[in-house]
Backbone bond lengths (Angstrom), bond angles and torsions (degrees), N, CA, C in turn:
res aa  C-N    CA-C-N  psi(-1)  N-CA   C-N-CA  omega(-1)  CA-C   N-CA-C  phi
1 X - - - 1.473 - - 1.533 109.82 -
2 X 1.114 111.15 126.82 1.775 127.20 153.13 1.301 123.88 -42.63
3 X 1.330 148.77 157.44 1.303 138.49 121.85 1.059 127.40 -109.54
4 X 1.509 126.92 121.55 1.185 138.95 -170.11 1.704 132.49 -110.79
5 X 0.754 144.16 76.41 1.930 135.38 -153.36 1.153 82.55 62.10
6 X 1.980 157.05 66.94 1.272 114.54 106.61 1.845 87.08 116.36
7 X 1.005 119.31 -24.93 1.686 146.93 166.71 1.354 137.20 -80.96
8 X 1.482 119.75 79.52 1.634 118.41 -168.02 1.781 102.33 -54.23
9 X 1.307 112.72 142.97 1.828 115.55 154.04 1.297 82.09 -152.02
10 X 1.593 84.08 172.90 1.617 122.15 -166.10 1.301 115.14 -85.37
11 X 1.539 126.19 125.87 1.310 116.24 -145.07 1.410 98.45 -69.67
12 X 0.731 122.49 -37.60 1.681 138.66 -168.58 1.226 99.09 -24.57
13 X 1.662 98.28 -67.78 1.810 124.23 -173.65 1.328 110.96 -41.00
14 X 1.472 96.42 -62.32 1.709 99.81 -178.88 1.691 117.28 -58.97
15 X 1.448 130.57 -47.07 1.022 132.85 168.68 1.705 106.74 -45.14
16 X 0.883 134.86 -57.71 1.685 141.54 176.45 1.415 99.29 -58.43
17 X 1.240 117.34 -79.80 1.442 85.77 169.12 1.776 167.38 -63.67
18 X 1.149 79.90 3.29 1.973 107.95 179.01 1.712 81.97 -88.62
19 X 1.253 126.02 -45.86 1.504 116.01 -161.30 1.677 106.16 -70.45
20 X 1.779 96.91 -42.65 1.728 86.59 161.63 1.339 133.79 -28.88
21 X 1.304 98.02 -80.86 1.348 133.25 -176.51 2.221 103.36 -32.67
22 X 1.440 90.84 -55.45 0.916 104.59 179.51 1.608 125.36 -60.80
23 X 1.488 110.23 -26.91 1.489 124.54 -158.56 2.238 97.09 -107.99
24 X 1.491 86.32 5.33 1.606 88.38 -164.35 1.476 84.90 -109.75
25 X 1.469 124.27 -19.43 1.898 107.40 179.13 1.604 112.92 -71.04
26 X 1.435 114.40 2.44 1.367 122.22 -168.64 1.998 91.21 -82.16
27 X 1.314 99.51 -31.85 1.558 96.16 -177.62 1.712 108.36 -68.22
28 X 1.505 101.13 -51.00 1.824 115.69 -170.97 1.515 89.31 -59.77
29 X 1.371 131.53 -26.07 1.638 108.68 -172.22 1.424 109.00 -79.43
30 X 1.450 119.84 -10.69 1.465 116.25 -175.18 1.530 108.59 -96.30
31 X 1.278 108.35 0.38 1.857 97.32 178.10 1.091 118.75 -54.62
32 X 1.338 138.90 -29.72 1.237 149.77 -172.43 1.278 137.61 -50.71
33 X 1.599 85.90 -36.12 1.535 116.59 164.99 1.702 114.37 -55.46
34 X 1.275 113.29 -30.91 1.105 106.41 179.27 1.480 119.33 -80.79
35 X 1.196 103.66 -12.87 1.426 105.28 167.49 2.054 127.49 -103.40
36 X 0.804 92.83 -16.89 1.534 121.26 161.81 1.243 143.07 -92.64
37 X 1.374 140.33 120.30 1.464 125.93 -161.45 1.510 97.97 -84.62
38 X 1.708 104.99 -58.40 1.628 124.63 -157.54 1.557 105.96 -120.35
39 X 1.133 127.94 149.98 1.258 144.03 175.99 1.727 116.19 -116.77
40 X 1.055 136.84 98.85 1.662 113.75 -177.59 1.278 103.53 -42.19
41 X 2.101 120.13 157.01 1.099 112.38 177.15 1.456 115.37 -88.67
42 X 1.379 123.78 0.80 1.815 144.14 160.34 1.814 88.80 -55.60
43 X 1.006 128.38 -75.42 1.665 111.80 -178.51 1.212 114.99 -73.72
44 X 1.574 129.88 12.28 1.288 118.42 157.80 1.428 117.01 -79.13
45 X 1.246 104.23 -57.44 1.070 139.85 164.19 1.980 108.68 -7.49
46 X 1.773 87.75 -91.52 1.786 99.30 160.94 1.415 115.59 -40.61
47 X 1.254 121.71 -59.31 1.427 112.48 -171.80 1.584 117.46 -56.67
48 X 1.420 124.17 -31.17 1.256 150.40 172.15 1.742 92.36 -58.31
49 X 0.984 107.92 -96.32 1.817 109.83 -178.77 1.509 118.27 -41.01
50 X 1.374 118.04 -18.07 1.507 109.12 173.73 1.557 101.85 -93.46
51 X 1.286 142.87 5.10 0.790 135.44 125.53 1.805 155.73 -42.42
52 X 1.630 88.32 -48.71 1.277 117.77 153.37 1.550 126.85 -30.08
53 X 1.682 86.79 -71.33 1.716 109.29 169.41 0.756 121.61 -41.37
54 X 1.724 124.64 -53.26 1.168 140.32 -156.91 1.755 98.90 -82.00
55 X 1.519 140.72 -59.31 1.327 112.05 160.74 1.255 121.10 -67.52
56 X 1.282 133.78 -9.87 1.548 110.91 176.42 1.543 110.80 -51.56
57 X 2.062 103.12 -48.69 1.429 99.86 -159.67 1.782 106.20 -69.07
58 X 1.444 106.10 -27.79 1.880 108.54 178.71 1.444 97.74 -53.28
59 X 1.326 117.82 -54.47 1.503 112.29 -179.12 1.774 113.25 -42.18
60 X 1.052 92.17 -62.60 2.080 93.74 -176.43 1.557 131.31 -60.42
61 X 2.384 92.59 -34.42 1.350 74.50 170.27 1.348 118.40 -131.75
62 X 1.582 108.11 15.74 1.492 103.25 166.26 1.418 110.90 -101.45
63 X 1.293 115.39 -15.13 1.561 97.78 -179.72 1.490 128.09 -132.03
64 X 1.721 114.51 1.15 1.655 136.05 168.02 1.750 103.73 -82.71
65 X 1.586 91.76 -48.22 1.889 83.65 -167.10 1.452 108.90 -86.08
66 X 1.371 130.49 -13.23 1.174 131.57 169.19 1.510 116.02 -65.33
67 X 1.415 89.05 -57.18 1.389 99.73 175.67 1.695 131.13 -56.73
68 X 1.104 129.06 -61.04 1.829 123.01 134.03 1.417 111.00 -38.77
69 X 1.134 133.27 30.77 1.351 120.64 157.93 1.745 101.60 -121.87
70 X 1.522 110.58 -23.87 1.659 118.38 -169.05 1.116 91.35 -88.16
71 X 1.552 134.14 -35.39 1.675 133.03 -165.55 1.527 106.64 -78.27
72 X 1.679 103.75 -29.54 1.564 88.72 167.84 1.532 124.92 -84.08
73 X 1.449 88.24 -27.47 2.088 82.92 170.92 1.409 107.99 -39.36
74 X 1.439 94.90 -61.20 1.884 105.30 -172.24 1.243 129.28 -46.16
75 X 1.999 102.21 -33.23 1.755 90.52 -154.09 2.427 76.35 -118.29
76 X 0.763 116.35 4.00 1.575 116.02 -169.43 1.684 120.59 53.71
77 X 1.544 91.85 16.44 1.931 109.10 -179.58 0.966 124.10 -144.54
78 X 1.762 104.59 122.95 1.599 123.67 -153.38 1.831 96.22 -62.17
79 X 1.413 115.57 -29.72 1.506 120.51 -176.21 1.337 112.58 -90.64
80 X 1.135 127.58 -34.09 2.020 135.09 154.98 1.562 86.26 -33.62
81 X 1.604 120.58 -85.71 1.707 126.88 -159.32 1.393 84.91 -55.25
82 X 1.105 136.38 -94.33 1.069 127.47 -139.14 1.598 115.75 -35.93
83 X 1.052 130.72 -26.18 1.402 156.56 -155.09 1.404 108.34 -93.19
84 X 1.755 107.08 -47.02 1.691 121.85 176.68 1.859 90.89 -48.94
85 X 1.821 102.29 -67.52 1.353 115.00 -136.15 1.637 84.27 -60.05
86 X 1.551 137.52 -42.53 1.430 97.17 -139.54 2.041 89.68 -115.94
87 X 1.511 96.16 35.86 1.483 93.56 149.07 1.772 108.10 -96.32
88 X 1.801 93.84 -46.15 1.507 83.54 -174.45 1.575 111.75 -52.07
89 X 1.141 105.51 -36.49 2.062 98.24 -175.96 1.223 96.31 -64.95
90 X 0.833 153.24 -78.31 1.257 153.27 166.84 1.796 105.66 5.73
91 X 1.358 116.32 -97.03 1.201 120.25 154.27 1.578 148.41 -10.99
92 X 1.738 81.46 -44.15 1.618 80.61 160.20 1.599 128.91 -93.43
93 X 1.257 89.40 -27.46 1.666 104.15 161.13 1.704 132.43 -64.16
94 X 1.434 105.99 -18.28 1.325 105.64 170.72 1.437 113.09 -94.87
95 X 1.549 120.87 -24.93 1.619 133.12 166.47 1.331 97.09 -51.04
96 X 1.344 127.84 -62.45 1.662 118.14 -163.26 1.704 106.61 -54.48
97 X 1.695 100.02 -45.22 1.398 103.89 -172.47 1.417 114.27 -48.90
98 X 1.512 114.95 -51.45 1.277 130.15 176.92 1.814 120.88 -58.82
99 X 1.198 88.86 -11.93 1.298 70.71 -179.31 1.718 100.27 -122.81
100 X 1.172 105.35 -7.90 1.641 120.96 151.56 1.975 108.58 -39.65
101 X 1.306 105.69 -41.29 1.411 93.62 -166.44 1.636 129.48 -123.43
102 X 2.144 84.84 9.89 1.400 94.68 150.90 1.246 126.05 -160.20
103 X 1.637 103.28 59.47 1.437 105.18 159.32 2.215 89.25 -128.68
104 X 0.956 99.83 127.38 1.844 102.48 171.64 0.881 128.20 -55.00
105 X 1.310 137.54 137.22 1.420 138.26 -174.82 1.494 103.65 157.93
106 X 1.523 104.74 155.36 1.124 131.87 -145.72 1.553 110.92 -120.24
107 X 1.188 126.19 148.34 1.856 131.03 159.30 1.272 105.80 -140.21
108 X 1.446 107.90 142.67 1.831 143.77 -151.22 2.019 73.07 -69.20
109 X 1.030 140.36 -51.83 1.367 111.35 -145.89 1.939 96.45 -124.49
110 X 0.954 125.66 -5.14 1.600 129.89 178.15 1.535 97.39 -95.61
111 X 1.236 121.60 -48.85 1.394 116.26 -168.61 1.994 113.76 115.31
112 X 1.500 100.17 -167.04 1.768 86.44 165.53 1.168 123.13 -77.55
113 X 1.147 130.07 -165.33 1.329 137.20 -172.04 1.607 116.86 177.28
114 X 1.122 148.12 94.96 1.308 146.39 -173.44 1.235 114.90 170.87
115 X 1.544 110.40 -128.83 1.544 116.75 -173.19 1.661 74.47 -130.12
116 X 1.735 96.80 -172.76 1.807 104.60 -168.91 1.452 115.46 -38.57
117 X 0.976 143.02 137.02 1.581 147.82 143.12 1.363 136.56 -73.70
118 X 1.532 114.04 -39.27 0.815 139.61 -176.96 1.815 120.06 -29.53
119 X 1.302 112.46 -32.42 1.323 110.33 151.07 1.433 147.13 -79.20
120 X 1.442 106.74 -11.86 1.371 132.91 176.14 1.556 116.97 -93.28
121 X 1.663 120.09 123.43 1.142 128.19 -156.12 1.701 78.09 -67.22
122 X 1.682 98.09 178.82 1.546 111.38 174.44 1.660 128.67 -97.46
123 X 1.421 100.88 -5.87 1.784 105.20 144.66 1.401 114.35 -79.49
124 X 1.408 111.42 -19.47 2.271 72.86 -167.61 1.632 84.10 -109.77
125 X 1.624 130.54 29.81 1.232 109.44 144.32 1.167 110.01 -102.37
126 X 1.281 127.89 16.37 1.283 116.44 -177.66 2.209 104.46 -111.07
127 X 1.943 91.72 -18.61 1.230 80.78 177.52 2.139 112.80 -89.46
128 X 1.555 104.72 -5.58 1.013 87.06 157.08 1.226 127.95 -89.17
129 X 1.339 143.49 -3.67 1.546 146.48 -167.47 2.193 77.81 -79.82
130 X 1.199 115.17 -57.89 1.526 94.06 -168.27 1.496 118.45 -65.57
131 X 1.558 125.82 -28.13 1.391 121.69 164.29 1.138 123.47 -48.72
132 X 1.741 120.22 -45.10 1.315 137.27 171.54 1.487 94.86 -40.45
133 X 1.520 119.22 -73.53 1.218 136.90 -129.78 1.892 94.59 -69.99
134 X 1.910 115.39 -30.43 1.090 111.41 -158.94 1.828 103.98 -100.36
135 X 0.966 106.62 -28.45 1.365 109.44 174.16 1.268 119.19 -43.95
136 X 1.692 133.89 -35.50 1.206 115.06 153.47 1.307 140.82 -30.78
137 X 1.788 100.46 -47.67 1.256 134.73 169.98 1.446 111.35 -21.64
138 X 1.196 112.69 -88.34 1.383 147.80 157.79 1.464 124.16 -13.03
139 X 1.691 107.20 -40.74 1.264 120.06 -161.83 1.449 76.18 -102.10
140 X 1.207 157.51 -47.26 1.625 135.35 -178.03 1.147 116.33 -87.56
141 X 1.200 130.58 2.88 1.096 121.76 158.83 2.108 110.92 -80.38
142 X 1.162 111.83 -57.87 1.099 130.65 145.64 1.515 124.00 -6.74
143 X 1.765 112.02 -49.76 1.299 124.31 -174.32 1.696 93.29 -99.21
144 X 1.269 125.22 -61.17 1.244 110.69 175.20 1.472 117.92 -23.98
145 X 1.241 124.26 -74.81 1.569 122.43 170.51 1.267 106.33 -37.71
146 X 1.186 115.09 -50.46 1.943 100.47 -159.78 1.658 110.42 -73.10
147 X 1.474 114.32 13.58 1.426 108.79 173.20 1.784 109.52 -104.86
148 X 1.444 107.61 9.14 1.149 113.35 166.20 1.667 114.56 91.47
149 X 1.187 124.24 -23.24 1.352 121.40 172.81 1.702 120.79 -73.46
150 X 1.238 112.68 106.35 1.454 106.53 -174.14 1.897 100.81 -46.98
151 X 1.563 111.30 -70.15 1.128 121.94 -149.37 1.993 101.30 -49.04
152 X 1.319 115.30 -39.53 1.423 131.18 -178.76 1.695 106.17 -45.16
153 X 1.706 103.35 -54.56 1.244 96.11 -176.34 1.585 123.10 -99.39
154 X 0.973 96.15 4.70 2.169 117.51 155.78 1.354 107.70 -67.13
155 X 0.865 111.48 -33.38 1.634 127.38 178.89 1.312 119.53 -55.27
156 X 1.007 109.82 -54.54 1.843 141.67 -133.54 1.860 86.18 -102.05
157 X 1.482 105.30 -72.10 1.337 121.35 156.67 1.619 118.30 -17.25
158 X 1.042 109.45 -75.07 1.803 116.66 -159.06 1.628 70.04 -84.98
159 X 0.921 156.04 -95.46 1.549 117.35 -157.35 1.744 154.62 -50.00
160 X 1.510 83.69 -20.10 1.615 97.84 144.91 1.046 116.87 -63.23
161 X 1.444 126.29 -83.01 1.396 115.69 166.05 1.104 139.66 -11.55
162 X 1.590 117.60 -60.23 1.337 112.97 159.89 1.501 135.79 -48.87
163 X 1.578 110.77 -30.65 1.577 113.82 -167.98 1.607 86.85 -85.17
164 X 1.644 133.70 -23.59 1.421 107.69 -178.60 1.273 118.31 -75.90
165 X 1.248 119.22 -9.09 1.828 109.70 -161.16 1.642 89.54 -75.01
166 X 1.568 128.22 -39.70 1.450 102.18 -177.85 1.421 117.87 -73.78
167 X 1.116 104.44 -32.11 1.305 107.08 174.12 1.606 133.95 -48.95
168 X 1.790 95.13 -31.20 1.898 107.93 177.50 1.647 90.41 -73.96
169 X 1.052 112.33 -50.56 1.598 115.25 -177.62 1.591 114.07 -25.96
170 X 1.139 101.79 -65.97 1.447 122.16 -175.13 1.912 111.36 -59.76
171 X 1.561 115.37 -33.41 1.218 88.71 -139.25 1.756 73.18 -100.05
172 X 1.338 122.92 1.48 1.340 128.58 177.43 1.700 108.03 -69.58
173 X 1.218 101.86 -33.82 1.894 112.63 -162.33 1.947 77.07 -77.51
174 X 1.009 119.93 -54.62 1.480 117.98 -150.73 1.463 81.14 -60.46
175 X 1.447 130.39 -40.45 1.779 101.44 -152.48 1.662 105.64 -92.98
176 X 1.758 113.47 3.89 1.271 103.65 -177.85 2.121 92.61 -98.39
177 X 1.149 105.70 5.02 1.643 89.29 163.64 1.678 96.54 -98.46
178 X 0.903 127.77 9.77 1.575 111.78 -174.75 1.717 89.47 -111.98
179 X 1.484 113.27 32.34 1.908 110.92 -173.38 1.066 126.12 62.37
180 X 1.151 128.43 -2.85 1.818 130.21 178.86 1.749 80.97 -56.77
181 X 1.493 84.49 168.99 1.515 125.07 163.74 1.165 113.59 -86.73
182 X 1.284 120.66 160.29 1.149 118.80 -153.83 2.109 100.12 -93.29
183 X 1.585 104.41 -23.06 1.384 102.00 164.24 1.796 121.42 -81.68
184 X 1.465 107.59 -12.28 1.251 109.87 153.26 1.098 141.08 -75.29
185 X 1.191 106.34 -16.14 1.505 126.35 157.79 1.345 131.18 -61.42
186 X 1.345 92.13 -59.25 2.039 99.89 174.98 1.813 94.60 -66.05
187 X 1.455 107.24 -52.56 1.989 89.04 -154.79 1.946 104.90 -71.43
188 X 1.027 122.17 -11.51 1.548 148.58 159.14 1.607 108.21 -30.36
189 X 2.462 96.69 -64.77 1.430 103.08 -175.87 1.323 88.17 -76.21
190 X 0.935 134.98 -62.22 1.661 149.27 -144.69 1.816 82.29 -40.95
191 X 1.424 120.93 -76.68 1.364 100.90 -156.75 1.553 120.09 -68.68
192 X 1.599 120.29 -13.34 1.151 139.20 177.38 1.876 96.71 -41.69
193 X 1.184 109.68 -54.45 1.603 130.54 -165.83 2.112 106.92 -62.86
194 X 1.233 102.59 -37.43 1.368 119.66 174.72 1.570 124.04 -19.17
195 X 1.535 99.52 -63.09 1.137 112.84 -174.26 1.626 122.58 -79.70
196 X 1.496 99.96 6.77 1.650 114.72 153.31 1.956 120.42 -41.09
197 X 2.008 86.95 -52.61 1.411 71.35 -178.62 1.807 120.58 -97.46
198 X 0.999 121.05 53.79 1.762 139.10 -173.09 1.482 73.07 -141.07
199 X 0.690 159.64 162.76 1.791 165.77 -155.22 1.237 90.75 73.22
200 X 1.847 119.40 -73.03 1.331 121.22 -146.53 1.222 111.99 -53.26
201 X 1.643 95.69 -55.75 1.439 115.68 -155.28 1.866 104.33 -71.21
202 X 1.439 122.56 -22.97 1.686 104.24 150.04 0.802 124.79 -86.51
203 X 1.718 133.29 0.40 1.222 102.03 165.47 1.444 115.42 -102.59
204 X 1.438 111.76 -9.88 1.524 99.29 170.32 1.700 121.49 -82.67
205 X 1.345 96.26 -22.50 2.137 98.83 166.14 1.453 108.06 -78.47
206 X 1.412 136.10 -6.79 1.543 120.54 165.26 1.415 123.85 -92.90
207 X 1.294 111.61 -5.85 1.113 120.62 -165.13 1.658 114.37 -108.41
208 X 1.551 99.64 -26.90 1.395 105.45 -160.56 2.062 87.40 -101.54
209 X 1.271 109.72 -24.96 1.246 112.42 172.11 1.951 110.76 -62.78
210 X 0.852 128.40 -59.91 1.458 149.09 -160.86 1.785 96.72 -114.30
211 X 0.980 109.82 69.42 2.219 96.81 160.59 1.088 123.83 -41.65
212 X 1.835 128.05 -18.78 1.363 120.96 -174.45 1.300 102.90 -90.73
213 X 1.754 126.63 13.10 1.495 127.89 173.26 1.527 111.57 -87.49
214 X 1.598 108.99 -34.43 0.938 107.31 -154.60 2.464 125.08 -59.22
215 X 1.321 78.38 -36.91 2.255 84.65 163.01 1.469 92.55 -68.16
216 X 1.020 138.47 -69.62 1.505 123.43 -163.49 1.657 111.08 -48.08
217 X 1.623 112.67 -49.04 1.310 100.55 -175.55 1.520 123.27 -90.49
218 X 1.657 108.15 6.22 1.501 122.73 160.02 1.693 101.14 -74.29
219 X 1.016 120.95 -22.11 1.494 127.94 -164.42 1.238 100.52 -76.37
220 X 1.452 111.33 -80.62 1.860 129.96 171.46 1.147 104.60 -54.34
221 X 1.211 160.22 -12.29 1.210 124.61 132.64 1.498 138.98 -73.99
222 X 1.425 120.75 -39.08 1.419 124.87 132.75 1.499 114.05 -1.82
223 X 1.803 111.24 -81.29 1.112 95.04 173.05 1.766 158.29 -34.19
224 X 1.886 81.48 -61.20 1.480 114.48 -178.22 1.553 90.73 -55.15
225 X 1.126 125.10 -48.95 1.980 120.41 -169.55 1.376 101.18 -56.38
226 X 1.726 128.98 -75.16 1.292 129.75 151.66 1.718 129.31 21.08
227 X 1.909 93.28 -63.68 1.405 86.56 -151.81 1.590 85.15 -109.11
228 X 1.190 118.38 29.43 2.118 137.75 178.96 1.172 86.72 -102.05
229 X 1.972 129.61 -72.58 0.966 111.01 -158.73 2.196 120.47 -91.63
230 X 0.944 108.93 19.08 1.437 127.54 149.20 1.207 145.67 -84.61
231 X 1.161 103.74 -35.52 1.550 120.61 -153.75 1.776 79.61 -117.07
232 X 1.296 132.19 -20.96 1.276 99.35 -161.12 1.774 93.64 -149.19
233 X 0.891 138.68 -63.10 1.373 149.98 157.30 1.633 113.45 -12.16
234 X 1.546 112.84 -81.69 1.276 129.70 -178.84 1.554 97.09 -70.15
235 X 1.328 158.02 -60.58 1.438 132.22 -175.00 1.604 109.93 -52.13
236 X 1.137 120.39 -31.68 1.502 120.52 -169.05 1.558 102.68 -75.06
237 X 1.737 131.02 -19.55 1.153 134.92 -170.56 1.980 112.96 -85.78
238 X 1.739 95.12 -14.93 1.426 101.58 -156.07 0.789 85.67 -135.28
239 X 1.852 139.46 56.61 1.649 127.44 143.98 1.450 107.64 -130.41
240 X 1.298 107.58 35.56 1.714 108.73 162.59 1.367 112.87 -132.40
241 X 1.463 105.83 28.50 2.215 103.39 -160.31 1.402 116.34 36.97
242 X 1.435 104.71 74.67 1.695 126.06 172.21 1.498 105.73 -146.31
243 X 0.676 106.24 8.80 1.870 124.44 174.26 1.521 103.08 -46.91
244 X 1.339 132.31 -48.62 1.236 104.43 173.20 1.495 112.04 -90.08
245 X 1.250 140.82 -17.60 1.323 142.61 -168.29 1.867 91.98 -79.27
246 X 1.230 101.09 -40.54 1.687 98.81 168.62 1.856 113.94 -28.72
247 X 1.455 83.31 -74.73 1.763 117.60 -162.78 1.100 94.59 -70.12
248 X 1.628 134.94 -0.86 1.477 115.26 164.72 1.517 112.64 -93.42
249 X 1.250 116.38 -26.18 1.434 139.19 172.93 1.867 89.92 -56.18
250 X 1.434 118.13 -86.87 1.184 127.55 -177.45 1.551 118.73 -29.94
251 X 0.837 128.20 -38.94 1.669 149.26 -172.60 1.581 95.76 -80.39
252 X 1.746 127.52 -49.98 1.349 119.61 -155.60 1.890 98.79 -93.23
253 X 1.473 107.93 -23.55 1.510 116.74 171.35 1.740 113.68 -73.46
254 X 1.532 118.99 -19.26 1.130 106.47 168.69 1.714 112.12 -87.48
255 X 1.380 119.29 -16.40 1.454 112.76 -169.41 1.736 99.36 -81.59
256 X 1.779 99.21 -25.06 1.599 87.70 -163.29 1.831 102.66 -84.47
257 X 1.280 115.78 -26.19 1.217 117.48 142.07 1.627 127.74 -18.37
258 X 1.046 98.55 -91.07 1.525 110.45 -163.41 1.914 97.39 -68.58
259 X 1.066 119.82 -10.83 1.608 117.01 166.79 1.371 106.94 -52.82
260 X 1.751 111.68 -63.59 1.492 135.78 -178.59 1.536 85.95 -51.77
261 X 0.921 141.95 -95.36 1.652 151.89 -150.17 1.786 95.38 -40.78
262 X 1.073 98.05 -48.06 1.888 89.69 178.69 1.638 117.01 -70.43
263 X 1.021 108.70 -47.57 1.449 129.12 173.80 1.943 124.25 -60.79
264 X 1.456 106.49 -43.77 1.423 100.67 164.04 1.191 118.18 -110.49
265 X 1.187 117.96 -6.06 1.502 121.70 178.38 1.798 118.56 -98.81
């Protein structure tokens, strides 16, 4: 159980719902669209990489240094944790991979990527490459809560959140060049964001169930974010020569990051 204003709930709940909340700013980032036709792709670009930043730094400091800090409670050895955390990264990083190369789906500027496609129109491989991409999301936000610190996973939260609103932005512009409407667009990102809270809610019921999950599933998610913002994030920032306007975005999303991480956490 949580405490909240004075009010026990079940962490679970709260973890699922912070991931909502969180997985629903992917919709509020696409309103814009309705007021906007075109975006240069130089401010896509930035908005894309300040995203980046913004989970890299959740990765390092809401859920690596926490996490080597729970593995040593557990194991009483700085080399035991150390050992937990970078199997779980490990782990979670080879799950994304793996499932990188066989479930189908598509991105506006990499291309496909999976096993056959060929039956799947070219929006809903593109809206699963972003479910793929957010479900990590979900699952650390999810695990943040399930280690019991409200403020930790408030943290984790309002910075997810934050890295989606550019992100709904973006993936809204991509589906009004593919002819959507412009309300097909927002409810398109809007549900893209959904599966934030199916992230949460396992990782905050495995964790808060079992405490000896919790470094492993600070780990695997760690990872899974990792190999999101590598494998998929940063190539999409550096195939129009915006590579450094990217990495200035990326650089100013990790400071404004890790502000939040010092500040609510």
């Amino acid at each position: 159980m949580m405490e909240i204003f004075g009010h026990a709930y079940p962490i679970a709940l709260v973890g699922t719902l912070a991931s909502l909340v969180a997985g629903l700013a992917t919709g509020a980032g696409a309103l814009p669209v309705l007021f906007f036709k075109t975006v240069s792709q130089r401010s896509q670009d930035v908005m894309l990489g300040f995203g980046a930043g913004v989970m890299l730094a959740a990765t390092s400091f809401s859920l690596i240094v926490p996490g080597i800090a729970a593995a040593e409670t557990l194991t009483h050895s700085k080399t035991a944790a150390a050992l937990i955390m970078g199997s779980g990264i490990l782990l979670g990083g080879g799950f994304l991979w793996l499932t990188n190369n066989l479930v189908p789906h598509e991105h506006f500027i990499k291309g496909p990527e999976g096993s056959n496609n060929a039956n799947l129109k070219r929006i809903w491989l593109f809206i699963i490459a972003i479910t793929l991409h957010n479900f990590p999301e979900g699952l650390a936000v999810g695990v943040g809560f399930g280690s019991g610190d409200l403020n930790d996973g408030l943290a984790l939260a309002t910075g997810i959140g934050l890295q989606n609103v550019p992100e709904g932005f973006v993936v809204a512009l991509a589906l009004l060049t593919e002819k959507y409407t412009k309300a097909e667009a927002v409810g398109i990102a809007t549900l893209t964001g959904l599966v934030e809270p199916v992230g949460g809610l396992i990782g905050a019921g495995l964790v808060s169930v079992a405490a000896p999950l919790l470094p492993w599933g600070l780990g695997f998610a760690a990872g899974a974010m990792l190999f999101v913002i590598s494998d998929e994030i940063i190539p999409e920032t550096h195939r129009k020569g915006f590579e450094k306007e990217a990495t200035a975005g990326l650089m100013l999303g990790f400071v404004v990051m890790m502000l939040l991480d010092v500040t609510l956490g």
